[in-house]
Each structure stands twice: as structure tokens, then as C-alpha cells.
matplotlib code that plots the C-alpha trace (Angstrom):
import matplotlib.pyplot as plt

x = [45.0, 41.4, 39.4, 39.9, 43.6, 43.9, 41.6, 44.1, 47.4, 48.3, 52.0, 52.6, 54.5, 56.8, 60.8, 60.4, 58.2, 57.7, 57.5, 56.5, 59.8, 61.8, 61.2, 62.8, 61.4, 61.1, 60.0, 62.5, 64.8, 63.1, 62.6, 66.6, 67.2, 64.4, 66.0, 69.4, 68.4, 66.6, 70.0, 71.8, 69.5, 70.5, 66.9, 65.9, 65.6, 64.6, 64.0, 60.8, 57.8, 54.5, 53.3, 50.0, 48.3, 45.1, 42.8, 41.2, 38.1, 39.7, 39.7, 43.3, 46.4, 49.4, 52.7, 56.0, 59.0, 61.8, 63.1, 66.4, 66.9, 65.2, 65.8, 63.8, 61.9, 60.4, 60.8, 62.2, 61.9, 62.0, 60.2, 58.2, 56.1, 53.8, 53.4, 50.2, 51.6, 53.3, 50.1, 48.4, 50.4, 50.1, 46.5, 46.2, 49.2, 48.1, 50.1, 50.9, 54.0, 54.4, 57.1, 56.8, 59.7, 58.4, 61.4, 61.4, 57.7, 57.3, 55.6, 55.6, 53.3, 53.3, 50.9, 51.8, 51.7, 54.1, 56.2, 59.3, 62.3, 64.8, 65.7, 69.8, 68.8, 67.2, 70.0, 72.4, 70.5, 69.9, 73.7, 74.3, 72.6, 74.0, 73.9, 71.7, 69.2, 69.3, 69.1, 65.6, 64.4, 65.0, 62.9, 60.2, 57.0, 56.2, 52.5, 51.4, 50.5, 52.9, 52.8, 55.4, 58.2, 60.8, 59.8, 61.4, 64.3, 65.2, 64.5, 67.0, 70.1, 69.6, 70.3, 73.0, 75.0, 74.2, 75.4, 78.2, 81.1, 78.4, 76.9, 72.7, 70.7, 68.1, 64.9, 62.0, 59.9, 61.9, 62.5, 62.7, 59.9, 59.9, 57.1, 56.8, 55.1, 52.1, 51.4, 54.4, 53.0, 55.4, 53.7, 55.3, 53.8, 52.7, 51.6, 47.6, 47.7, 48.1, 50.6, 52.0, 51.4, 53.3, 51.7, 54.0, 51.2, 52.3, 51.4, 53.0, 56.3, 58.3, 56.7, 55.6, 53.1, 53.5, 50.3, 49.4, 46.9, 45.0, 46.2]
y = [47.2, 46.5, 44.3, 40.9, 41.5, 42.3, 39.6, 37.1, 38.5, 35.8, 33.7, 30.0, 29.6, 26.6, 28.1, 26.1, 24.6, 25.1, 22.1, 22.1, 20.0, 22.2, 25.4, 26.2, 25.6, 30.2, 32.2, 35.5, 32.2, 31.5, 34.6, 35.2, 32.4, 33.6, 37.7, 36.5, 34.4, 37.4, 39.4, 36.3, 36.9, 40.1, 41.4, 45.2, 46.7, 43.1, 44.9, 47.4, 46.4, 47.4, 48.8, 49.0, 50.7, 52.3, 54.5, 54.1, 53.7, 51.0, 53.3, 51.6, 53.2, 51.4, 52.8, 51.3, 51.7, 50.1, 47.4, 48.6, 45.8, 42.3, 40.4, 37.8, 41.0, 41.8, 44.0, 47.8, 51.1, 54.7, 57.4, 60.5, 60.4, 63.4, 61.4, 59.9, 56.1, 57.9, 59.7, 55.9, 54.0, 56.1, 55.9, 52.2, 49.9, 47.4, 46.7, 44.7, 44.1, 42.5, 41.8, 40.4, 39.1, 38.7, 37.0, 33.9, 33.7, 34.8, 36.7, 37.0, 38.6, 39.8, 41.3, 42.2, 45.7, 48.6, 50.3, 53.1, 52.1, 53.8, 57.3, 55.6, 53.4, 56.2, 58.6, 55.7, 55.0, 58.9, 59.6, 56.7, 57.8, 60.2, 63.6, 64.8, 62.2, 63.6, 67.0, 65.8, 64.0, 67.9, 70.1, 67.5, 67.9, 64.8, 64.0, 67.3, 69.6, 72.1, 75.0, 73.7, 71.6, 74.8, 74.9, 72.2, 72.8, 76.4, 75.0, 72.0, 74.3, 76.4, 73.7, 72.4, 75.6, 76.1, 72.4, 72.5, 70.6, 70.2, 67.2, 67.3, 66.6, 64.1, 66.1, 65.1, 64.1, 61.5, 58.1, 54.2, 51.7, 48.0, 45.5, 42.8, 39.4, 37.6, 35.9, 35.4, 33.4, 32.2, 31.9, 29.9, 30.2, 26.4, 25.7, 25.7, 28.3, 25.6, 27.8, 26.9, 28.4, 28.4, 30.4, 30.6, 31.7, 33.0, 31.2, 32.7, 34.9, 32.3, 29.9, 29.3, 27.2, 26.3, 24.9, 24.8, 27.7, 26.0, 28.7]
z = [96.9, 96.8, 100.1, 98.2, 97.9, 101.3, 102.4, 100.6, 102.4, 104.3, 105.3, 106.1, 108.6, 109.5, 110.4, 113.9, 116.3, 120.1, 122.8, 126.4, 126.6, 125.1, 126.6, 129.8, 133.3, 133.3, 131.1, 131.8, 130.5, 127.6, 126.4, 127.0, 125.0, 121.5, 122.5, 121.5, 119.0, 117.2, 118.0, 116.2, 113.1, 112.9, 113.2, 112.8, 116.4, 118.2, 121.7, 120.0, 121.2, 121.5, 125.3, 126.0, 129.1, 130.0, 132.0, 134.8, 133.2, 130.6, 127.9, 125.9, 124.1, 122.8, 121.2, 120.3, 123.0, 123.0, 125.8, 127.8, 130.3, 131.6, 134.7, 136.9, 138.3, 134.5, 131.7, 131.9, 129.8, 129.7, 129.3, 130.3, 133.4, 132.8, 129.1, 128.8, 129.1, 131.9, 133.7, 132.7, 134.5, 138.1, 137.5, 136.3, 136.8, 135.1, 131.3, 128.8, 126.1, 122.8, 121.2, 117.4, 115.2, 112.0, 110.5, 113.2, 113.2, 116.4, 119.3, 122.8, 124.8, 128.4, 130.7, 134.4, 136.2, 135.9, 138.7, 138.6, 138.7, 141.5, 140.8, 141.1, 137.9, 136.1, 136.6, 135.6, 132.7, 131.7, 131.5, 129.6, 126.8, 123.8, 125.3, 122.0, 123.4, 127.3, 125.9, 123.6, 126.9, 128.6, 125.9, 125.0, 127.1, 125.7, 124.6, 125.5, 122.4, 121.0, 118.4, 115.8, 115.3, 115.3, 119.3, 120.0, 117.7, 119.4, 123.1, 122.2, 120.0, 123.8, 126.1, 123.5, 123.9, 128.0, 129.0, 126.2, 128.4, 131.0, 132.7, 131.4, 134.6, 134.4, 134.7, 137.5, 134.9, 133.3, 134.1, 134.2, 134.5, 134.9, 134.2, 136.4, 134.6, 135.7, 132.2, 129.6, 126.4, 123.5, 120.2, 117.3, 114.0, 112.3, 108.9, 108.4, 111.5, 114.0, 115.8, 119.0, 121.9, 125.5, 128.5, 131.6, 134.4, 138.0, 140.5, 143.7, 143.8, 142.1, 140.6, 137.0, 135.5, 132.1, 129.6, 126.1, 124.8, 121.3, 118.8]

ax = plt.figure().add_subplot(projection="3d")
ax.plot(x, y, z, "-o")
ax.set_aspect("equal")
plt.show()
């Protein structure tokens, strides 16, 4: 594909449209409400979204994760604190989410700060997963480099055989995070990229105020 091609890529959309009246008074209760509509579609992996967080000094990163609960307090995942999201966040609590749902023509984005979760919700989490997955969470020193792929492989077929009919303990190092909201925005895609766009601000611990962004 040469620059002009790519240049030209472009999609007009107009699968819905998205109304101050029509949204809900919350925005954990819209988002409910577009989450199981993109479950309804059958969508590919509708809770992966994109987590960004960054140094102390600003300096960004983003990867995909992949959302594991939501409530009125925000937006909750897992992963490895010593990982460099992990060692981010301690440092600079301050994050952001995206979720994008190409199919529906939408996007909603979500900026707040970060905080563990209890060390009773990550264990309950932890050994809820498929033990294969709880053994991987074990072995990986995750973000850290390592010599080869077959390092991870021997560590992993070790602690396969020693917790064979065993519990796997959660390790230290592993754990839940929730992100709690300040600014939830909604974006509908329009034809002749007049999208709409919904931004539920914080005002105080539970209230929302809802305006228009121009797209």
C-alpha cells in the first residue's frame, strides 16, 4: 500500500446515533447498557481495551488488557505489579482506558486514577482462573527481560508437575487493580465525521455532569 492509499482509508459511519436524552443519568450505566450490547453482537473479545499509564516524569506506555469486572467504584483488571504498568501505577496513579468496538462504531474512553484492589478479591479472582493461567502468572517475571522463550517453558512444565492436585498460590506480585472514573466520554461515529460525543464529568463523589464534546 503506498501513502495515497493509506491516506484514502477511510469509513462512514452511520449504525446509530447518540443523544443527551437518551443516554442514562451515569455513565457506569451507560456503559453497562453499549458492554452488553457489544456482548449481544457477538463481538470479538468486547472487554479488551487499551490501558494507558505513565511515569513520573509523563513519559507514556499503553498495552491491551483485558476488563474482568465494573461497578459504580470503576473499572478492574489484573496483572503484574513489579510489570512496568504495574511499577507505573505506584509511581503515577493517574490512567486512562479505551475501549473501541469497531463493529458498532464506537469508543469509550475513560481517564481516572488507579488503586489495588484487596488482596481477598485478588486471591478470589486468582483461583478462578484455569490453573495453566495461575501457573503462567507464577513463572512470568513479566516485562522484565529473559534469555529465551524455553525459560519460561521449563519453569512452567516444573510448577505443572509440583502443584499437580495442588492448590497454585497467588504469588505477592500478582494482583487486581480498579480504575476509578473522573471523565467517561461516549463516542458515536456520524456520517461526514460529525460524530457524537457524550462526556460524563465528576463533579463530587456522586455526581455526574453530562455535555456535548464537538467531534
Amino acid at each position: 500500500m503506498n501513502q495515497q492509499e493509506l491516506q484514502n482509508l477511510r469509513q462512514d459511519y452511520s449504525a446509530a446515533t447518540l443523544l443527551e436524552n437518551t443516554t442514562k443519568a451515569d455513565p457506569i450505566s451507560q456503559f453497562e447498557q453499549w458492554f452488553n450490547e457489544a456482548l449481544a453482537a457477538k463481538l470479538h473479545e468486547p472487554n479488551a481495551m487499551t490501558l494507558a499509564t505513565a511515569s513520573p516524569s509523563g513519559k507514556p506506555s499503553a498495552r491491551i488488557v483485558l476488563l474482568k469486572g465494573f461497578n459504580q467504584g470503576g473499572f478492574i483488571f489484573y496483572t503484574n505489579y513489579l510489570s512496568r504498568k504495574g511499577k507505573e501505577i505506584t509511581k503515577n496513579p493517574q490512567g486512562a482506558i479505551t475501549f473501541f468496538w469497531g463493529e458498532l462504531e464506537r469508543q469509550v474512553r475513560i481517564e481516572g486514577t488507579i488503586e489495588k484492589l484487596s488482596k481477598h478479591d485478588s486471591e478470589r479472582y486468582f483461583h478462578s482462573r484455569p490453573k495453566g493461567s495461575q501457573i503462567g502468572a507464577v513463572v512470568s517475571p513479566q516485562s522484565q527481560e529473559i534469555e529465551g522463550r524455553d525459560e519460561l517453558e521449563k519453569k512452567w512444565n516444573e510448577l505443572e508437575a509440583e502443584y499437580e492436585g495442588k492448590d497454585v498460590p497467588k504469588p505477592s506480585f500478582w494482583g487486581g487493580y480498579i480504575l476509578n472514573p473522573q471523565l467517561v466520554e461516549f463516542w458515536q461515529g456520524r456520517p461526514s465525521r460529525l460524530h457524537d460525543r457524550i462526556l460524563f464529568k465528576k463533579t463530587d463523589k456522586k455526581t455526574w455532569k453530562k455535555v456535548r464534546l464537538a467531534p
